[in-house]
VOKEVO-366182 format. One record per residue: residue in three letters; x, y, z of N, C-alpha, C, CB in turn. Coordinates in steps of 0.1 Angstrom, whole numbers, padded with zeros to 4 digits, always signed. Glycine has a CB too. Layout:
<nodes>
alaXYZXYZXYZXYZ/...
</nodes>
This chain:
<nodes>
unk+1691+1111+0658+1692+1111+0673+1706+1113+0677+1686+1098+0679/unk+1709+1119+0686+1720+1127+0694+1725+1111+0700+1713+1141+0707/unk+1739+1110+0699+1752+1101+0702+1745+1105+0721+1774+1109+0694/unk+1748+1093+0732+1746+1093+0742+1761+1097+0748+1740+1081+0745/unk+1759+1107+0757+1773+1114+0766+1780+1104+0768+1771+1121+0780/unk+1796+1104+0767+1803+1093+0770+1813+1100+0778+1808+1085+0757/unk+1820+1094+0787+1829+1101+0795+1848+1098+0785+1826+1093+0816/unk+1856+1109+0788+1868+1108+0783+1875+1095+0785+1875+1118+0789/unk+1873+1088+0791+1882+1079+0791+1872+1068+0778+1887+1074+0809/unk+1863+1064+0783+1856+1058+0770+1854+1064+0756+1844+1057+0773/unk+1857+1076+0755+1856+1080+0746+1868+1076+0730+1855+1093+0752/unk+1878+1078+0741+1891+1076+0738+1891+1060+0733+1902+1080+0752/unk+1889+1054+0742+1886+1037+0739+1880+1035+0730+1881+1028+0747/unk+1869+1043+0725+1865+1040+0713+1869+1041+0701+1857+1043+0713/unk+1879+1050+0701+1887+1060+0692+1879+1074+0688+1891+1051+0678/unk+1876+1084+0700+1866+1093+0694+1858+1093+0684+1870+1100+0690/unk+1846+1089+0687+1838+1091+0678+1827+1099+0673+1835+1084+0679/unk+1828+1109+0687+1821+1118+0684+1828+1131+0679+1814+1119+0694/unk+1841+1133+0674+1849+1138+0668+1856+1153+0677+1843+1138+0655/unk+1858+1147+0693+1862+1158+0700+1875+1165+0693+1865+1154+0714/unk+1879+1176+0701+1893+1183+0702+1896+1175+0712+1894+1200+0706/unk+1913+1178+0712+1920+1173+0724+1914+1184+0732+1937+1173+0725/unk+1913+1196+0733+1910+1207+0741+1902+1206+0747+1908+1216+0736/unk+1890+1200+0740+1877+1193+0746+1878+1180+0754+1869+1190+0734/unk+1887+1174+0752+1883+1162+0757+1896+1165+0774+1887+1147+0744/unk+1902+1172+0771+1913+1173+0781+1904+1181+0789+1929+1181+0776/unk+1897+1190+0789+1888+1198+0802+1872+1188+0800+1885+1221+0798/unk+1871+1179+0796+1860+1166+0800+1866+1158+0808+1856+1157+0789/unk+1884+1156+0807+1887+1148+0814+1891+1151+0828+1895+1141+0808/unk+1892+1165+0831+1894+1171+0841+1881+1173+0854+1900+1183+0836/unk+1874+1175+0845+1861+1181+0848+1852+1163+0853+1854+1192+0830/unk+1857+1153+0848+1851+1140+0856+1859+1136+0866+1848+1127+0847/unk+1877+1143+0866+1883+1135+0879+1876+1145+0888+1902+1134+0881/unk+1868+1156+0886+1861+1162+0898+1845+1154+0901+1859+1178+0895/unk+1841+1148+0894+1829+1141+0897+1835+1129+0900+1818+1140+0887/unk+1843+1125+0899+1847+1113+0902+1842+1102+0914+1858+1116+0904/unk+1836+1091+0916+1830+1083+0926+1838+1072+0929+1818+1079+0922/unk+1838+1070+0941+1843+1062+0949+1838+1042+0947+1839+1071+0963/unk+1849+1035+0942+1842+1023+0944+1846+1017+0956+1844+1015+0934/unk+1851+1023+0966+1854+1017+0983+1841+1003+0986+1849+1036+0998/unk+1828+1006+0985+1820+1003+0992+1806+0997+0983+1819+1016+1000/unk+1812+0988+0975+1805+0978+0968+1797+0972+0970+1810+0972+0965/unk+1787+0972+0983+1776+0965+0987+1764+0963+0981+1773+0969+0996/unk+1755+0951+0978+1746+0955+0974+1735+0956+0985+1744+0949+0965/unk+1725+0965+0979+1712+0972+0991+1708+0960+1000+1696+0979+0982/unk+1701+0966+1009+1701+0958+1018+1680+0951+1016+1707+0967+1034/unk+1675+0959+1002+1663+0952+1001+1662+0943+0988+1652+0961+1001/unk+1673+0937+0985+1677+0928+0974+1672+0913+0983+1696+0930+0968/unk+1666+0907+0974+1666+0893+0978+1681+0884+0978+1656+0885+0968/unk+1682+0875+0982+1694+0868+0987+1700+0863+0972+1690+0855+0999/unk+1695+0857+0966+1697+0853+0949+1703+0865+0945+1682+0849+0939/unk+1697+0878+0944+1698+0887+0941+1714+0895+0942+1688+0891+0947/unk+1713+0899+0962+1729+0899+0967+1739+0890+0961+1729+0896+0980/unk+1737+0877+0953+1749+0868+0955+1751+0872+0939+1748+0848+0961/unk+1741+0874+0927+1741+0877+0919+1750+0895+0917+1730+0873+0918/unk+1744+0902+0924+1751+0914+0926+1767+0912+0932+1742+0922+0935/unk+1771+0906+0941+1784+0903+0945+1792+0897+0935+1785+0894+0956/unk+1784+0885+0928+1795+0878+0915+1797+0888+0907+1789+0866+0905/unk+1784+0897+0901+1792+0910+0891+1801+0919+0892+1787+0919+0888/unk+1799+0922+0909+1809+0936+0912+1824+0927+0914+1804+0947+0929/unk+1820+0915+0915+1836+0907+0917+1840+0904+0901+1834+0889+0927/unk+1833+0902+0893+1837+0899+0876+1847+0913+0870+1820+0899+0864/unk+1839+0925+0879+1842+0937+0868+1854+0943+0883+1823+0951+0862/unk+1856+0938+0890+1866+0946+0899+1876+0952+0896+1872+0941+0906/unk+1886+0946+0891+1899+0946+0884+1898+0960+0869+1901+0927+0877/unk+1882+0961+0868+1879+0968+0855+1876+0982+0856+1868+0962+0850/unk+1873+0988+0868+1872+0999+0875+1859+1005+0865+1889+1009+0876/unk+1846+0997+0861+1838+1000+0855+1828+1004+0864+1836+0991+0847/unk+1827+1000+0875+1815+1001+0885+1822+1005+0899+1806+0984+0885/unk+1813+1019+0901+1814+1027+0912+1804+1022+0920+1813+1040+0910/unk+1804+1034+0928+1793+1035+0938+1783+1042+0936+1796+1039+0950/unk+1784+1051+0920+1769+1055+0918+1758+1046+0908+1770+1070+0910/unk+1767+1033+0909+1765+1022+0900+1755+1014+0907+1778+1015+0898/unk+1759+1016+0923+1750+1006+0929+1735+1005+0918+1747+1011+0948/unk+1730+1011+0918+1712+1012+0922+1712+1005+0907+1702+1031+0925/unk+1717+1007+0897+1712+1005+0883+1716+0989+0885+1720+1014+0869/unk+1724+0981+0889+1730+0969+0889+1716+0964+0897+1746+0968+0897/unk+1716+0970+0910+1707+0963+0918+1695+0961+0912+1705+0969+0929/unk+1691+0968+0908+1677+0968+0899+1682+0959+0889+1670+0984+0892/unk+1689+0959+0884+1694+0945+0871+1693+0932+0875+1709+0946+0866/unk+1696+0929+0893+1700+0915+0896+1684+0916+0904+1718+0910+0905/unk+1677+0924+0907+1665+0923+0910+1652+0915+0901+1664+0936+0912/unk+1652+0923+0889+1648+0919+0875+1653+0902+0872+1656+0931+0863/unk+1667+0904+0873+1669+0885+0866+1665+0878+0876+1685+0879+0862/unk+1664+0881+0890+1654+0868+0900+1639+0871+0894+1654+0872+0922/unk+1633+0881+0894+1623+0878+0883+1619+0873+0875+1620+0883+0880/unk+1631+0874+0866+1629+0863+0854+1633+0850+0854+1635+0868+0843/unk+1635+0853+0869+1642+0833+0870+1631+0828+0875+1659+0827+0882/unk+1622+0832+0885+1610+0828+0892+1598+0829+0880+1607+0839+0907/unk+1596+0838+0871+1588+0832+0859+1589+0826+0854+1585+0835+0853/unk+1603+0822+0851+1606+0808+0846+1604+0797+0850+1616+0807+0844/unk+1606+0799+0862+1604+0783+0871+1590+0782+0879+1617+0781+0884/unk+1579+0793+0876+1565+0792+0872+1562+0786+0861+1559+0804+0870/unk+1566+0791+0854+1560+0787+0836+1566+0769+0835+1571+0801+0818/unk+1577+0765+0842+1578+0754+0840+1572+0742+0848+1588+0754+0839/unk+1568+0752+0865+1560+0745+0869+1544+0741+0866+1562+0749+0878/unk+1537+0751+0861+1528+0755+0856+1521+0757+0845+1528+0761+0860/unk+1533+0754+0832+1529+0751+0825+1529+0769+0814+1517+0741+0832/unk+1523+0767+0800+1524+0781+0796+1512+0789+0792+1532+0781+0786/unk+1498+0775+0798+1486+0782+0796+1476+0776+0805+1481+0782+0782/unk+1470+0784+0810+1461+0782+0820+1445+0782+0819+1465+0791+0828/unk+1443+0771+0820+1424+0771+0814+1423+0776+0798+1411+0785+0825/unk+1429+0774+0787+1430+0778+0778+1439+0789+0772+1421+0779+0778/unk+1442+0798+0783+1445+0812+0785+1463+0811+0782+1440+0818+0803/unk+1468+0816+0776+1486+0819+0780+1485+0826+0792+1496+0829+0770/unk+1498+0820+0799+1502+0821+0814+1507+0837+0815+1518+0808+0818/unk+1501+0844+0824+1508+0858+0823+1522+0860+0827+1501+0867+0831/unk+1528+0846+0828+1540+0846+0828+1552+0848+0819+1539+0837+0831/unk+1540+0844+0807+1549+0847+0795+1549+0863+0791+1545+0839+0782/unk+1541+0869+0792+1541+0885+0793+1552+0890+0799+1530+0891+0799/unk+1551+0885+0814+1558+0890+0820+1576+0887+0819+1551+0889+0829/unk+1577+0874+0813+1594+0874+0811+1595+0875+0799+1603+0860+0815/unk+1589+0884+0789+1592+0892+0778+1599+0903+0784+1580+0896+0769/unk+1589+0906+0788+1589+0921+0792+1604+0921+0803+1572+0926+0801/unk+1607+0916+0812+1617+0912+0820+1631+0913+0810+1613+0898+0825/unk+1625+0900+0802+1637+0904+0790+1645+0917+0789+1630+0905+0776/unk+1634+0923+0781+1638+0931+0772+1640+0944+0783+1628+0933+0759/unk+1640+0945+0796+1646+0956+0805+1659+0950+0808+1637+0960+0819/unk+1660+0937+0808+1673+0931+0814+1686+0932+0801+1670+0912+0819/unk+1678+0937+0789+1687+0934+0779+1691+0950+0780+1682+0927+0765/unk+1682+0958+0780+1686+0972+0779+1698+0974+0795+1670+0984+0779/unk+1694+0970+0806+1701+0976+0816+1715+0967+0813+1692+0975+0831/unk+1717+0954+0810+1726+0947+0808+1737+0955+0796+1719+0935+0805/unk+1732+0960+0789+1742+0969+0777+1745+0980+0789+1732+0978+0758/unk+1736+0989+0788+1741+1001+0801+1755+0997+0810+1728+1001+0814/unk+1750+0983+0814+1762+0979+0826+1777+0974+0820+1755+0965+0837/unk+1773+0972+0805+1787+0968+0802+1787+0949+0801+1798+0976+0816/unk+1775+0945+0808+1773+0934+0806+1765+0921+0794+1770+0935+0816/unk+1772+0924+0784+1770+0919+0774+1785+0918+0765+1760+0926+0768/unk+1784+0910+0758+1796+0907+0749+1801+0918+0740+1794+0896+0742/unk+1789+0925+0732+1787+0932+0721+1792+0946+0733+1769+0931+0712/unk+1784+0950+0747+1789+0959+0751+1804+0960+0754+1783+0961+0760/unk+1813+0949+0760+1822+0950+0765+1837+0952+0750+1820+0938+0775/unk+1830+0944+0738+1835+0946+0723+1832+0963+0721+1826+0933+0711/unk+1828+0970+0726+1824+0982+0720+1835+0991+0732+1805+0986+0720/unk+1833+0987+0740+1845+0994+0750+1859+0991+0744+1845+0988+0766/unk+1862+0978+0743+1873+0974+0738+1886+0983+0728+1868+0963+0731/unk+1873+0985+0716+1875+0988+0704+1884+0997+0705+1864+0992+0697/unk+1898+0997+0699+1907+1009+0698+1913+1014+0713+1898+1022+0691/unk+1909+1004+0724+1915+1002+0739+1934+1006+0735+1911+0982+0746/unk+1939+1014+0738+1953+1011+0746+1959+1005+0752+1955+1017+0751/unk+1966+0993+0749+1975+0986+0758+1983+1003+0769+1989+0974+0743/unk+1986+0997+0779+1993+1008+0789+2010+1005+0785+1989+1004+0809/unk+2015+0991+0778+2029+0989+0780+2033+0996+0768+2036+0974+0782/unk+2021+1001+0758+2025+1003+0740+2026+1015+0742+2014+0998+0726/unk+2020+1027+0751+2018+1039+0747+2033+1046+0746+2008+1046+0757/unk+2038+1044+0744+2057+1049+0742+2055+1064+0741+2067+1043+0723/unk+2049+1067+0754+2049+1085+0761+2041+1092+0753+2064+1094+0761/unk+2035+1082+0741+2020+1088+0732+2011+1098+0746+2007+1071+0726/unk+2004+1111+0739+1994+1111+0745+1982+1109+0741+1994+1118+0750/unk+1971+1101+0749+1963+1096+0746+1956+1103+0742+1959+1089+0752/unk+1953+1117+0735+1945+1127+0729+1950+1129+0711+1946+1142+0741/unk+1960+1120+0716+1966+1124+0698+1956+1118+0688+1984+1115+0693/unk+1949+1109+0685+1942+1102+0675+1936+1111+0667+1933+1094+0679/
</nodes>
């Protein structure tokens, strides 16, 4: 299976791994400061539940400083803090209610599997996991060490 598109500056942080040219990576890196998106306007949507918004505000406030999350970012986050009030209200079903019903398992538990395992995929996506943010890290550049290195030499 084919390596997932990574933009130049992550790429670099990883220490190339997909074994660009500088040549290549210098017109990738040109070619995204033209797609480039604006994080001005960090709001979350206005059909998020309230849990949801305060959840979405604490992230975009965790990663600020990190310039990880734009504004084409909104929608995938939102849907992420959408999902974990889901899985917080099946949770606090299943504890009100118990985990089987007339004999039956609670379709609760189906359903915060399943919750899970989208919250775990969108959570890597967002950078929000430990293992994701260790994978960005990896081979990161300090800014005070580069001693007029350019970052395409590796």
């Amino acid at each position: 299976m084919a390596r997932q598109a990574m933009n130049s500056k992550l790429q670099m942080m990883l220490g190339n791994p997909n074994n660009k040219t500088k040549k290549e990576l210098h017109r990738r890196q040109k070619n995204e400061q033209k797609l480039a998106v604006s994080a001005e306007n960090m709001e979350p949507p206005a059909w998020l539940s309230p849990g949801a918004k305060t959840e979405f505000k604490r992230i975009v406030g965790l990663f600020e400083k990190t310039e990880v999350f734009n504004e084409a970012d909104i929608s995938e986050l939102a849907v992420y803090c959408d999902l974990l009030m889901e899985y917080k209200s099946a949770n606090m079903r299943l504890k009100k209610h118990g985990r089987d019903n007339d004999g039956k398992p609670s379709p609760d538990i189906r359903l915060k599997m399943q919750l899970s395992q989208r919250l775990d995929a969108l959570a890597r996506n967002l950078g929000l996991t430990p293992t994701a943010r260790a994978s960005m890290a990896i081979n990161m550049k300090d800014d005070e060490a580069s001693d007029g290195e350019d970052d395409f030499d590796d």
